[in-house]
C-alpha positions as CSV (number, residue, x, y, z in Angstrom):
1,X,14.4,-11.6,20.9
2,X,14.8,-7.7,21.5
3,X,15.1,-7.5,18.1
4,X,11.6,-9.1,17.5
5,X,10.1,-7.0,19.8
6,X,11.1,-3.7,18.8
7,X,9.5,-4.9,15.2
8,X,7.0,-5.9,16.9
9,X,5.9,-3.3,19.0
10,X,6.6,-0.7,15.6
11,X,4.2,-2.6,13.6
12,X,1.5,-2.7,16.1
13,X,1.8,1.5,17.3
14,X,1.7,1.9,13.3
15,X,-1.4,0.1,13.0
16,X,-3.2,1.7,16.4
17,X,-1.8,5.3,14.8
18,X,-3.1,4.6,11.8
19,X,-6.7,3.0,13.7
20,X,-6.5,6.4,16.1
21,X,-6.7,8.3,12.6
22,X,-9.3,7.1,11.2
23,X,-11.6,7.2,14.5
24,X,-10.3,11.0,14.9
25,X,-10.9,12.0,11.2
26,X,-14.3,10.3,11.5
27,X,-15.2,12.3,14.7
28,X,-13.5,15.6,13.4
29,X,-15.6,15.5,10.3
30,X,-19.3,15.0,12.1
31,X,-18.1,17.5,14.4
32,X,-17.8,20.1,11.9
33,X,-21.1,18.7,9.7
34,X,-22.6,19.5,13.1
35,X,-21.1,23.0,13.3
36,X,-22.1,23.9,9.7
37,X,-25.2,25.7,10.1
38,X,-27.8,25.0,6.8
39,X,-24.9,23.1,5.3
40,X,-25.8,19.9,4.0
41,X,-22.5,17.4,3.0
42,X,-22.8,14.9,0.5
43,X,-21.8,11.1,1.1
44,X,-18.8,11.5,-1.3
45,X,-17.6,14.7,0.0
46,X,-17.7,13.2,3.6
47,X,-15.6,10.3,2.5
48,X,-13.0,12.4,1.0
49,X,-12.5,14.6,3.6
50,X,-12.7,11.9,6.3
51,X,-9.6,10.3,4.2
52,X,-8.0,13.2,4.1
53,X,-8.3,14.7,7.5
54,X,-7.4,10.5,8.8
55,X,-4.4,10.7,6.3
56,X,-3.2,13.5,7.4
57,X,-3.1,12.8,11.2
58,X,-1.3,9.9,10.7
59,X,1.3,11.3,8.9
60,X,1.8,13.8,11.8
61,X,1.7,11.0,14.2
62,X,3.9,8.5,12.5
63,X,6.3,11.5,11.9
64,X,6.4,12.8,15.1
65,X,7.0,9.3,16.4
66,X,9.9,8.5,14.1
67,X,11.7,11.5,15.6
68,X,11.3,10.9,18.9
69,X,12.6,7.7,18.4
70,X,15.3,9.2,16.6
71,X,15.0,8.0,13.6
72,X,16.1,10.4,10.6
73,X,13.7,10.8,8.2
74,X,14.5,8.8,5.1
75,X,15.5,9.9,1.9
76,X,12.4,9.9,-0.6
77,X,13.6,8.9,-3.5
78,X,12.3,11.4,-7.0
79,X,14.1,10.5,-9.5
80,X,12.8,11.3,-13.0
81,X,13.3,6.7,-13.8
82,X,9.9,7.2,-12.0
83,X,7.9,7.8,-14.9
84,X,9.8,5.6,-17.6
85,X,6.5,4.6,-19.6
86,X,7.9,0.7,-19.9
87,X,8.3,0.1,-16.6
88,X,4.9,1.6,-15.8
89,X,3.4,-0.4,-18.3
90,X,4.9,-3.6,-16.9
91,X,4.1,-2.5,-13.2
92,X,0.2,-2.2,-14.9
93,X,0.3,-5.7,-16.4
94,X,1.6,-7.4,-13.4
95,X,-1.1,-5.7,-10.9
96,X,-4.0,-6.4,-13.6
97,X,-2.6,-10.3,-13.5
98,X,-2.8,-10.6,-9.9
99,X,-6.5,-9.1,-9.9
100,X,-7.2,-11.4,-12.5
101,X,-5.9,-14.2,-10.5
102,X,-7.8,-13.2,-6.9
103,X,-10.9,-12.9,-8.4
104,X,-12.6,-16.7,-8.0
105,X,-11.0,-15.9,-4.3
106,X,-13.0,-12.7,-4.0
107,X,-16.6,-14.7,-4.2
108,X,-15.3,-17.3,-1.4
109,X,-14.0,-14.8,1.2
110,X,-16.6,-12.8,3.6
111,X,-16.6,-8.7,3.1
112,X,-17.0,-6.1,5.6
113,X,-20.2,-4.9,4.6
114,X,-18.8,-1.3,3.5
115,X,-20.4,0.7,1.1
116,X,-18.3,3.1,-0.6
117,X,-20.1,5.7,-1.8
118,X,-19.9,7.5,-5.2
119,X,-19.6,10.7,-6.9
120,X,-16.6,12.8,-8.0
121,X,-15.1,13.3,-4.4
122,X,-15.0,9.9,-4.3
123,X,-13.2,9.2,-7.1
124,X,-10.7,12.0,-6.0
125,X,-9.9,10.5,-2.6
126,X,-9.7,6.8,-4.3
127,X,-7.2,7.8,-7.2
128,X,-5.6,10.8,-6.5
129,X,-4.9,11.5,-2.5
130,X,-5.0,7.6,-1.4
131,X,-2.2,6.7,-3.1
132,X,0.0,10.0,-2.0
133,X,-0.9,9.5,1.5
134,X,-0.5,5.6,1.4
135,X,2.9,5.3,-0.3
136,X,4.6,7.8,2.2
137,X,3.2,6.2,4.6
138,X,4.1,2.6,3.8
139,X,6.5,2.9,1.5
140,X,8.7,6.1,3.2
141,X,8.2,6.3,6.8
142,X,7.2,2.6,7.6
143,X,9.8,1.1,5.5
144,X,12.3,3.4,6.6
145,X,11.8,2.8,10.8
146,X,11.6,-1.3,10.1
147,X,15.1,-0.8,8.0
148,X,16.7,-0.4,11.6
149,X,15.9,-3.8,12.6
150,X,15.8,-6.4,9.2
151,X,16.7,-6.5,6.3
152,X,15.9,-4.6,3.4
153,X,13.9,-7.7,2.6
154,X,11.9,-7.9,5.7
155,X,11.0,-4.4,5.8
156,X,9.6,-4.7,2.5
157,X,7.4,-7.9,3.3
158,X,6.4,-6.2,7.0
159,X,5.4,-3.3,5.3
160,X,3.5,-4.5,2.7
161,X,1.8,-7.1,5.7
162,X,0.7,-3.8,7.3
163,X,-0.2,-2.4,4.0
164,X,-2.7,-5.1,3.9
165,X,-3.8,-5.7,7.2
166,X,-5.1,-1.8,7.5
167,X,-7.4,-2.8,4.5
168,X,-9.5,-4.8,6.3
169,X,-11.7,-7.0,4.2
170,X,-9.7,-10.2,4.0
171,X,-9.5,-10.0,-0.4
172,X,-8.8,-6.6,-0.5
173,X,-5.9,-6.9,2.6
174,X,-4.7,-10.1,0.2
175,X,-4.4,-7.9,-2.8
176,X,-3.2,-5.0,-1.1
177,X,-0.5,-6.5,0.5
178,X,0.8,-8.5,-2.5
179,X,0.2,-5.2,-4.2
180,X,2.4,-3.1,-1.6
181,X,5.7,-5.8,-2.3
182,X,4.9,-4.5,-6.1
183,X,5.0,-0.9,-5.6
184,X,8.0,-1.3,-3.2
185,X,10.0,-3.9,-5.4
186,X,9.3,-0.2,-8.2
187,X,10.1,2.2,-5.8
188,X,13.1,0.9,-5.1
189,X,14.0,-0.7,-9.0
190,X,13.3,3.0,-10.0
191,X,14.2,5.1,-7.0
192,X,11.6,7.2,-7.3
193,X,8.2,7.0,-5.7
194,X,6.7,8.8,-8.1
195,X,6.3,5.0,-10.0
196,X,5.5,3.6,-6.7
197,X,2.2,6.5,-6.6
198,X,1.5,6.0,-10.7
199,X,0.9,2.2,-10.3
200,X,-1.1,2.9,-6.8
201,X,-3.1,4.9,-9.0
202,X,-3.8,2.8,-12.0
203,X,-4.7,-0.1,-9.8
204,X,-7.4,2.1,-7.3
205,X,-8.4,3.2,-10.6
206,X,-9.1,-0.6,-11.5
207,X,-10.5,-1.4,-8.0
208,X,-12.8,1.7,-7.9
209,X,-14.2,0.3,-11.6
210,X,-15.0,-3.2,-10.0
211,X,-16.9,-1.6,-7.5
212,X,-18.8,0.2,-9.8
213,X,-19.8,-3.1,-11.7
214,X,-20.7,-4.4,-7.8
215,X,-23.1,-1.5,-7.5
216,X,-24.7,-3.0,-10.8
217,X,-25.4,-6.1,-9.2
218,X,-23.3,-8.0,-10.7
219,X,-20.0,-9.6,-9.5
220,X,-16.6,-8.8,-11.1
221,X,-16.2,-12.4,-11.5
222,X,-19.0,-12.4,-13.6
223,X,-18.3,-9.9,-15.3
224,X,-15.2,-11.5,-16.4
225,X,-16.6,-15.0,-16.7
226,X,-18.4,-13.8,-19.9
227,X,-15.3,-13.2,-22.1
228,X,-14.4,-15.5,-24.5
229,X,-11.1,-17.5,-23.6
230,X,-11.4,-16.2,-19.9
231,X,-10.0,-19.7,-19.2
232,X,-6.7,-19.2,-21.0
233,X,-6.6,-15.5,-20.1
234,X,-6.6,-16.5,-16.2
235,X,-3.9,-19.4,-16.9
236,X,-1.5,-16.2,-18.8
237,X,-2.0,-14.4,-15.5
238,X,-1.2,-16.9,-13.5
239,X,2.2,-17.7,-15.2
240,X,2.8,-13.7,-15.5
241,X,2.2,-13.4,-11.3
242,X,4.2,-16.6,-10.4
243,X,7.3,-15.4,-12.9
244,X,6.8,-11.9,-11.5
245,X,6.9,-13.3,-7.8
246,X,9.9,-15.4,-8.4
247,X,11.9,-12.4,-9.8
248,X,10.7,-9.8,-7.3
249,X,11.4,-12.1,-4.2
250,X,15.4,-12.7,-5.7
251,X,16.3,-9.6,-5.9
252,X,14.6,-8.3,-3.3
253,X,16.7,-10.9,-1.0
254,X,20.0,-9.5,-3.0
255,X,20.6,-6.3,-0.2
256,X,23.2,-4.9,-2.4
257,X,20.2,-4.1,-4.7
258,X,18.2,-2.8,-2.3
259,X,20.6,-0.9,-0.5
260,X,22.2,0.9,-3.5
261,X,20.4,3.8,-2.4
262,X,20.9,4.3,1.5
263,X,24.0,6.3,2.7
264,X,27.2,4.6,4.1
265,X,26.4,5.0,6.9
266,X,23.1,3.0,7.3
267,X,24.3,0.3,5.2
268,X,27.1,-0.2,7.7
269,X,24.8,-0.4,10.7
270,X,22.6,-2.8,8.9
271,X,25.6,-4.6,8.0
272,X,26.4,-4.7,11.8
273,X,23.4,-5.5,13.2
274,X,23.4,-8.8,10.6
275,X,26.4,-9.8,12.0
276,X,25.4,-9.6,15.4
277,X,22.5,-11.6,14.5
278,X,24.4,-14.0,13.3
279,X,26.6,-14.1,16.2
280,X,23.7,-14.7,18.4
């Protein structure tokens, strides 16, 4: 029970942090539009500095948090593995089969309402800085403070649920969660997060080009729905994301594989803390 409210209680500060960050950056931004005297900021520029300035706060927070909790800061994994052009490649066709699969789902669930404007500082925050930001965030310092209390496992799902819930709009927090278990499941395969931050990249890349085809006034799914074969095309995708999910979730749930790269140290106090568990 202690247990399950420390995890808990991590997950929700990270989510008001992360809320606090974007309210501040949002503020901090006008406030400095305001002060700008004959200085007129575009919509794209605005977004990307917002993002920024929001990203960046949170990272201070969640930082300063994790130490006065005690927690060490994690090893980031940068191993060069990051960048092998196979496992990219396979990290690109799993993510473009699981937005080939959630696209009927995107015309039946409600959206926010946002409008993401565009322009080149747009495109900047999207592909380049999101990414960075995010897979610290999630995938170092997140993953890393719920590694004290479950399993390598369950820090990976809890992450990636948080991953998704910050996104909001019920198909994109789908994706982005799902999406979050992929560029962990890399991470971790490759111990780098450099191939964690390529595939972030690739798919914002993807999402920002469905937007584009929204602002046309047309849907991605129909879009889609006028190439030939789209039938057996979704059907491939479908067997490429359920044989993906199958293989990701086993070895994920294997902790020797997961914990291959954490010190001695830590893997004895998971190891303890399991046992305890167990005992209880």
């Amino acid at each position: 029970m202690i247990r399950s409210m420390k995890i808990l209680g991590t997950l929700l500060l990270f989510i008001l942090i992360f809320a606090f960050s974007q309210f501040g950056a949002v503020e901090l931004v006008t406030w400095l539009c305001n002060a700008s005297v004959g200085e007129v900021m575009s919509d794209s520029l605005g977004f990307m500095l917002t993002y920024v300035v929001a990203m960046s706060i949170a990272l201070l927070l969640v930082s300063v948090w994790s130490r006065l909790r005690g927690v060490p800061a994690g090893k980031i994994e940068c191993s060069k593995a990051g960048f092998s052009p196979t496992y990219i490649l396979l990290g690109v066709v799993l993510l473009v089969a699981l937005s080939v699969v959630l696209l009927p789902f995107s015309e039946m669930l409600p959206a926010d309402g946002r409008n993401i404007p565009r322009g080149g500082w747009t495109i900047l925050a999207v592909i380049l800085f999101a990414p960075i930001f995010e897979e610290f965030l999630f995938r170092v310092k997140l993953y890393d403070m719920l590694l004290r209390n479950v399993t390598p496992f369950w820090a990976v799902m809890l992450s990636s649920l948080c991953f998704g819930v910050v996104h909001l709009e019920p198909i994109v927090a789908i994706e982005a969660a799902i999406s979050g278990v992929i560029f962990s499941y890399f991470y971790i395969q490759r111990r780098s997060i450099f191939s964690a931050i390529i595939l972030h990249m690739i798919n914002n890349a993807f999402a920002y080009l469905i937007l584009m085809v929204k602002y046309q006034g047309r849907t991605a799914l129909d879009f889609v729905s006028d190439i030939e074969f789209f039938g057996i095309v979704y059907a491939v995708s479908v067997v490429i994301v359920l044989f993906a999910t199958i293989k990701i979730v086993r070895r994920l749930r294997k902790q020797k594989f997961l914990l291959a790269y954490l010190s001695a140290e830590e893997v004895a106090a998971i190891a303890e803390q399991e046992s305890q568990s167990e005992e209880a």
